[in-house]
C-alpha positions in Angstrom: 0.0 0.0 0.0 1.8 3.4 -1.4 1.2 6.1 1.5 1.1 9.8 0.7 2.9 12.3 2.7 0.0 15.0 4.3 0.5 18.2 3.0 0.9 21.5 5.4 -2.6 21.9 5.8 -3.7 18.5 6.9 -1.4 18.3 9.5 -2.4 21.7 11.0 -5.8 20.1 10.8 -4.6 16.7 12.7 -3.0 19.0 15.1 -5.9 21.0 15.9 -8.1 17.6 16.1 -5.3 15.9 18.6 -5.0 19.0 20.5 -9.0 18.7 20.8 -8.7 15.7 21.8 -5.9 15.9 23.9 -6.6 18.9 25.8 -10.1 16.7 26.9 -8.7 13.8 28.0 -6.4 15.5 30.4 -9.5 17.7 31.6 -11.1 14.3 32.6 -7.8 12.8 34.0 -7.4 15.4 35.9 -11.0 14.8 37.9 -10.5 11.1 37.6 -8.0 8.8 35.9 -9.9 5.7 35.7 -13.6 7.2 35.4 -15.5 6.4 32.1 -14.9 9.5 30.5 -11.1 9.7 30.9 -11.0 6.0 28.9 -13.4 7.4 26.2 -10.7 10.5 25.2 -7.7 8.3 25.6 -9.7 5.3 23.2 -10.1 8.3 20.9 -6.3 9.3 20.8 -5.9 5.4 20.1 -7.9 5.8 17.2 -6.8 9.1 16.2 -3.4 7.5 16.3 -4.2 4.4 14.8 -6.3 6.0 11.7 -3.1 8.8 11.0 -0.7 5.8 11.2 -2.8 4.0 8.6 -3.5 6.7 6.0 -0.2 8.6 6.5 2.1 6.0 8.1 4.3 6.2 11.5 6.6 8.6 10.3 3.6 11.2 9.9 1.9 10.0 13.1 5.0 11.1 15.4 5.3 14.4 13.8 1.6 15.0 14.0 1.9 13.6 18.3 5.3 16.0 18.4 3.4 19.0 17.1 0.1 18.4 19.6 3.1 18.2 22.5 4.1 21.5 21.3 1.3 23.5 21.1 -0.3 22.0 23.9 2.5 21.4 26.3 0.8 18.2 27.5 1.7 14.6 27.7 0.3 12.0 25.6 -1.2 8.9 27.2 -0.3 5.8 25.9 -2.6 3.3 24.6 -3.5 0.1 25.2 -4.4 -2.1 28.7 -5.2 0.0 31.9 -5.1 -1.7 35.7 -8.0 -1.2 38.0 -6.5 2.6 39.3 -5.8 3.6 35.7 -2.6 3.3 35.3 -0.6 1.9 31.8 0.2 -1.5 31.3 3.0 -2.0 29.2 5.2 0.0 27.1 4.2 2.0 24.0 6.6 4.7 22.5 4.8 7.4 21.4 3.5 8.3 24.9 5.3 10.2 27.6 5.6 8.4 31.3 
């Protein structure tokens, strides 16, 4: 599968949507780490991850997550497994611990 490189103005889009998205999750993490709602904005970074990766490749995806650091100045959860007090299980290298 031949992946095109996003041009300027879709990654100032993907920015703006992680930053949405980013900036929401920690709102909810902030009240409560494990509570419903802090799972839902961090399964929608997964995605949001996941989909960029797939149309753009991982290359793209990092500098899109690098960018969203940036603007935002916040930390980017990782994905996958969560124990019953919310915290990460496992590694994953796009996220900052």
């Amino acid at each position: 599968m031949t992946r095109r490189s996003p041009n300027v103005e879709t990654v100032g889009q993907l920015v703006e949507k992680g930053g949405f998205m980013l900036k929401a999750y920690h709102a909810e993490c902030d009240k409560n780490a494990a509570s419903r709602e802090t799972e839902f904005w961090r399964g929608n970074i997964s995605g949001f991850r996941y989909a960029v990766g797939e149309m753009y490749g991982q290359e793209a995806i990092h500098g899109v997550l690098e960018e969203v650091r940036k603007t935002t100045g916040l930390d980017i959860p990782p994905i996958g497994e969560l124990d019953p007090e919310g915290k990460f299980v496992g590694p994953d290298s796009e996220a900052d611990f």
